[in-house]
ROVEX-146744 format. One record per residue (C-alpha): residue in one letter; x, y, z. Coordinates in nm, 2 decimals, padded with zeros to 4 digits. Layout:
! residues N
 aa   east  north     up
  a      X      Y      Z
...
//
This chain:
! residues 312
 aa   east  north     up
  x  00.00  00.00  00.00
  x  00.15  00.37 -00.11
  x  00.03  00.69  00.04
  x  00.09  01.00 -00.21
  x  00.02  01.32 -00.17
  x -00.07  01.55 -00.49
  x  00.12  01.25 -00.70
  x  00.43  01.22 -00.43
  x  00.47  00.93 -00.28
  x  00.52  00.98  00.13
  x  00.44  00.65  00.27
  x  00.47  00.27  00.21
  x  00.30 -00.01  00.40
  x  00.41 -00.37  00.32
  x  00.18 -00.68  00.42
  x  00.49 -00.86  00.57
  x  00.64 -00.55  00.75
  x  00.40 -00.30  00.85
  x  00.50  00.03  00.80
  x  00.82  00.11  00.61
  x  01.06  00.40  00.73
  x  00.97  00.77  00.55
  x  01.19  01.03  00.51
  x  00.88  01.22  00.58
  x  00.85  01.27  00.90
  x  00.51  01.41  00.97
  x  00.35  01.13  00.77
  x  00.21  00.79  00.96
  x -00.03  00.50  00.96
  x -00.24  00.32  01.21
  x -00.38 -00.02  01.19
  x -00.77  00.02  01.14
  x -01.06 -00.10  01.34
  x -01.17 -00.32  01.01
  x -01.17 -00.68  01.17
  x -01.18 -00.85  00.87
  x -00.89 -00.76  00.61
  x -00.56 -00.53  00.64
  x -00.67 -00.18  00.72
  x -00.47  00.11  00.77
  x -00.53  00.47  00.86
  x -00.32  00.78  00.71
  x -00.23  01.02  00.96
  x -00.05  01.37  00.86
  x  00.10  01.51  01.17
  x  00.12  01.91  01.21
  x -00.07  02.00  00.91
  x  00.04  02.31  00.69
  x -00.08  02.51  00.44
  x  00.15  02.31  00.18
  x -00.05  01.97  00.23
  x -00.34  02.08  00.07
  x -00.40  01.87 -00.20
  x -00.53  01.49 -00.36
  x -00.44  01.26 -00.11
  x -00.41  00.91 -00.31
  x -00.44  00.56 -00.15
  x -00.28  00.31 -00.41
  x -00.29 -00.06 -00.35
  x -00.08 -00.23 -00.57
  x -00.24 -00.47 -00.84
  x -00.58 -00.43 -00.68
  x -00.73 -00.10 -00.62
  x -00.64  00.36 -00.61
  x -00.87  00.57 -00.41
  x -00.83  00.95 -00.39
  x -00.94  01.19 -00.19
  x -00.90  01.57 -00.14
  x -00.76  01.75  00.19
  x -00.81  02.11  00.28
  x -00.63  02.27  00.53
  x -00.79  02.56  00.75
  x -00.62  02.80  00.98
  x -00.77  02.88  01.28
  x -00.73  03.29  01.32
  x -00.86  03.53  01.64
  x -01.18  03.74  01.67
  x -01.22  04.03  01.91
  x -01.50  04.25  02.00
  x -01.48  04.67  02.03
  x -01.68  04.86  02.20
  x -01.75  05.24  02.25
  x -01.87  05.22  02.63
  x -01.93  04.92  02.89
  x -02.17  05.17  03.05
  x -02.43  05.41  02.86
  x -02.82  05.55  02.92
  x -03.11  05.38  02.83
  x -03.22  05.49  02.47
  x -02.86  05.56  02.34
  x -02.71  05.41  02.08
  x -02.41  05.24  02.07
  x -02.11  05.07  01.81
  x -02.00  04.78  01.84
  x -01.70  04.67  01.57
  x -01.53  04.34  01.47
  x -01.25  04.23  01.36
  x -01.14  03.91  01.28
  x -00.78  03.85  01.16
  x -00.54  03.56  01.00
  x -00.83  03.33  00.87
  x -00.83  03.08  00.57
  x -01.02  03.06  00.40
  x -01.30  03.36  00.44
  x -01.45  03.32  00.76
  x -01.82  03.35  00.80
  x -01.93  03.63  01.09
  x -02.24  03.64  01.33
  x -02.35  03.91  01.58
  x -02.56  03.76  01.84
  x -02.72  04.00  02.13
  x -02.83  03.80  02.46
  x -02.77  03.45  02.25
  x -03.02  03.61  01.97
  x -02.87  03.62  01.65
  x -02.86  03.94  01.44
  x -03.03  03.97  01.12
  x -02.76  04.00  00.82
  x -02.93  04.34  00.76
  x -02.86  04.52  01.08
  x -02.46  04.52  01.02
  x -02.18  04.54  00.73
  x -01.90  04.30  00.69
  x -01.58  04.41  00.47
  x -01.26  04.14  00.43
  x -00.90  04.17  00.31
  x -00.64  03.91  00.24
  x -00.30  03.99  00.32
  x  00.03  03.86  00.14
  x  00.03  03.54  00.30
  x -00.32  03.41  00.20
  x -00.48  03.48  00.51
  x -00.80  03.68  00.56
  x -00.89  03.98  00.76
  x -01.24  04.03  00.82
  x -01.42  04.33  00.98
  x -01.80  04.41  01.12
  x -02.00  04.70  01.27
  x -02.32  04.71  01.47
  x -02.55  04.96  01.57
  x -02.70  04.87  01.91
  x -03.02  05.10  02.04
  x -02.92  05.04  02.49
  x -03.27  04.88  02.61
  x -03.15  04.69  02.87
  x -02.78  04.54  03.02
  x -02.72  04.26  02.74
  x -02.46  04.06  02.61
  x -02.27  04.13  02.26
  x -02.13  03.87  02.10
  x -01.92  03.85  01.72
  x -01.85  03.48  01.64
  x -01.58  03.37  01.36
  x -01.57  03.02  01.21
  x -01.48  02.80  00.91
  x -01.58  02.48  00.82
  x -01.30  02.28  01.02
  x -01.40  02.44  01.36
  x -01.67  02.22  01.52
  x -01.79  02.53  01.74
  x -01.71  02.91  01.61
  x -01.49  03.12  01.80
  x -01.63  03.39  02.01
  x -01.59  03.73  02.19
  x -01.79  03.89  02.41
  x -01.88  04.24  02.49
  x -02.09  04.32  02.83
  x -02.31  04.60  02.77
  x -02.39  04.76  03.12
  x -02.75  05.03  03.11
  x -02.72  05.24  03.35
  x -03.04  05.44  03.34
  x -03.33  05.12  03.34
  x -03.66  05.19  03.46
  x -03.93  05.02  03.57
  x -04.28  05.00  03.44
  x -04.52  05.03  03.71
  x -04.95  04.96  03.71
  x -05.03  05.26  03.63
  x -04.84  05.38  03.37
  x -04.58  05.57  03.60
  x -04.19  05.50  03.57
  x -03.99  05.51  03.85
  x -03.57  05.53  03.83
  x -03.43  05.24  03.95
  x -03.13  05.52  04.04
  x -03.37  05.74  04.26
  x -03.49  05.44  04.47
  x -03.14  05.32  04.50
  x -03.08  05.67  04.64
  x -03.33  05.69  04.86
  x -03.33  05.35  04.99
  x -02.94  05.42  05.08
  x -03.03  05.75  05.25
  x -03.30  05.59  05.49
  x -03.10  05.29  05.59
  x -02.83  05.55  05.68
  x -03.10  05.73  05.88
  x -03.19  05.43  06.05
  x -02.84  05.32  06.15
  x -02.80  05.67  06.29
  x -03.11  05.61  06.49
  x -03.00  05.28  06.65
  x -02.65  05.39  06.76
  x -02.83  05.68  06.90
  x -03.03  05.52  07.14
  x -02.75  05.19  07.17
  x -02.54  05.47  07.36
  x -02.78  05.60  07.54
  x -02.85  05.27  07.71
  x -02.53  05.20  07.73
  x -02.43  05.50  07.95
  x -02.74  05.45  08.16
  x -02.64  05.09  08.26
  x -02.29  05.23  08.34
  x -02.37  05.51  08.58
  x -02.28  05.42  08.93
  x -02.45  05.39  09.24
  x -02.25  05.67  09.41
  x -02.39  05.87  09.11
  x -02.74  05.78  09.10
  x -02.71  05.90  09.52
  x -02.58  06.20  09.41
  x -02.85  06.30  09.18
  x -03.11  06.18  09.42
  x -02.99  06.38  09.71
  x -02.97  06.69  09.44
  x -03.34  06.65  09.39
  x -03.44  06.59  09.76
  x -03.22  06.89  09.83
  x -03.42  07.12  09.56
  x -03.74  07.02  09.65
  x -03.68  07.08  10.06
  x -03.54  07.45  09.91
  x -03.83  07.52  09.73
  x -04.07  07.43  10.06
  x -03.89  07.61  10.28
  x -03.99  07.93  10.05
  x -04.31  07.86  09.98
  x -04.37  07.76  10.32
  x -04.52  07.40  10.19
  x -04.43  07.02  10.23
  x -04.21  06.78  10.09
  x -04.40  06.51  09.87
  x -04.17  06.23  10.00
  x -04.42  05.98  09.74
  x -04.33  06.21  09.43
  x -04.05  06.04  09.22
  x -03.89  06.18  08.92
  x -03.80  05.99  08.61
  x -03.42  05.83  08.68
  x -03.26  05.49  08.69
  x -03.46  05.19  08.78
  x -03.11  04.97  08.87
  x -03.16  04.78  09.20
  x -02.85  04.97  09.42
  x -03.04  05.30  09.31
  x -03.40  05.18  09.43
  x -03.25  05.04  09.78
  x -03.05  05.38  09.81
  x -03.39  05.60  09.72
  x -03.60  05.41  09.96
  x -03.31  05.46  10.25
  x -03.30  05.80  10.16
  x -03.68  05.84  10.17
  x -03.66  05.70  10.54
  x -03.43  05.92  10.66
  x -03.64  06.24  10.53
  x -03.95  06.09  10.69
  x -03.73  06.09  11.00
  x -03.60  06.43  10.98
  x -03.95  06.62  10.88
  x -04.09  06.39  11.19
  x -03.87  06.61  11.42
  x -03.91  06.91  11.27
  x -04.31  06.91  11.21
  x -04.50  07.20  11.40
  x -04.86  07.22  11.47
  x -05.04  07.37  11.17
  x -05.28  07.53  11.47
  x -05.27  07.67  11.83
  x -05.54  07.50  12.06
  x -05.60  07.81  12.26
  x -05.53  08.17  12.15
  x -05.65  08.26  12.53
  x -05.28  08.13  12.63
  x -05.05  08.42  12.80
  x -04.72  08.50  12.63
  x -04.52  08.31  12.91
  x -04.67  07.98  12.85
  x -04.64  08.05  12.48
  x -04.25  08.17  12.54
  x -04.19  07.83  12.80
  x -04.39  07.59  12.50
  x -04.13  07.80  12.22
  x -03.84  07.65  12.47
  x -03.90  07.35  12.50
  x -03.97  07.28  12.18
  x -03.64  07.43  12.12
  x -03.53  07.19  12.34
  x -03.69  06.86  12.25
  x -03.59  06.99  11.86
  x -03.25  07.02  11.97
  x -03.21  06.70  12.11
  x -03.37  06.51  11.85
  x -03.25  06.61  11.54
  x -02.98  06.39  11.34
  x -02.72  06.53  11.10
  x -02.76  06.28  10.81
  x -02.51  06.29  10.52
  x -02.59  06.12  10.21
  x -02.29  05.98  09.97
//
């Protein structure tokens, strides 16, 4: 069995021997998967340009098949785009180019897997001096909505086409609402932000608050009590009134602040219990030296009764 390639000879195959030695060395055969019978497959190892051709399969006193091989190169395709990022409504160009192809490669848009119709864009080729192709495309895209552009090169060796992509961001979509009004998607974005700032603010606000309540000390919370006892026994000394030892004012509610108010309370009760005078004089018939003797000893019991009480 002979191999030739566009009438040259490149590979012999004996029935006794197998494969004979080539001085090509990119040329080989396989034995085939034919059970019945010597089969053998050609294989051409790193194809070029040059082995296009008739490819001839000669057996010797029996049979000459020929077939013809094309070779294909495989070049790049790459998407260009004006923006990533433009406004809903605007219109944007997309371009093409696809270089170092043989033959002439065929070109497709697609937009969001959608293919283009052949109308909507222009293709114009070149070859260069080496027989290779250079092939170019615009498109006209009208922004409705984020989608992806894609410009796909093949030839009839590739099994899938070779692709680039272009991510088209809009910026400016709306939303159709029930009633016929549109709404930015921007504006809500903005306010949305804004209000969930607003809220934060609002929780740290009142996290500190509570947080420097339930760190004020007992020795404080005295303090401020005794400050308000203080102001209120001021005030009924001018007005010539009463403490309300049952008003409270709004303060802590901790446990060593409640047990200090109600000792404090106590010891007020106490103190006003010594001091109280009768609101009214039995007799008015009295003479001014029993009055003067019961304004001494009341002096007196006062004096001997009252406690100095000092509140920390």
């Amino acid at each position: 069995m002979v191999w030739l390639l566009d009438g040259t000879a490149v590979l012999t195959i004996s029935k006794e021997f197998g494969v004979l030695p080539s001085v090509h060395p990119n040329v080989t055969a396989e034995k085939g998967s034919v059970s019945s019978g010597d089969s053998w497959v050609f294989v051409l190892k790193n194809t070029e340009r040059r082995n296009q051709g008739q490819l001839t399969c000669d057996l010797q006193g029996s049979d000459r098949r020929t077939a013809s091989l094309f070779v294909q190169e495989k070049g790049s395709v790459k998407v260009i785009g004006d923006s990533t990022l433009v406004f809903k409504g605007q219109s944007v160009l997309f371009g093409c180019h696809a270089a170092g192809w043989y033959p002439l490669p065929t070109l497709q848009w697609h937009v969001n897997n959608k293919t283009v119709s052949r109308g909507d864009y222009n293709i114009s080729s070149e070859e260069s001096g080496e027989s290779l192709f250079t092939v170019s495309s615009n498109l006209s895209v009208t922004a409705a909505k984020s989608s992806y552009v894609d410009c796909l090169a093949s030839v009839s060796a590739l099994q899938t086409p070779l692709r680039s992509s272009f991510r088209l961001t809009v910026v400016a979509e709306v939303v159709q609402l029930e009633d016929g009004c549109t709404v930015p998607l921007a504006a809500m974005a903005s306010l949305s932000a804004i209000l969930l700032l607003l809220l934060l603010c609002i929780c740290t606000v009142l996290c500190y608050r509570h947080r420097r309540q339930a760190k004020q000390s007992p020795q404080e919370a005295a303090i401020r009590f005794g400050q308000s006892v203080s102001g209120r026994s001021l005030v009924a000394e001018a007005t010539g009134g009463k403490v309300n030892l049952g008003y409270s004012s709004e303060g802590p509610t901790d446990p060593a602040y409640s047990e200090l108010n109600l000792e404090t309370r106590r010891q007020q009760q106490d103190f006003v219990s010594v001091l109280k005078v009768p609101d009214v004089v039995s007799s008015s018939s009295r003479s001014l030296h029993d009055d003067s003797q019961a304004q001494v000893c009341l002096s007196e019991e006062t004096a001997k009764n009252v406690r100095r009480i000092t509140t920390v």
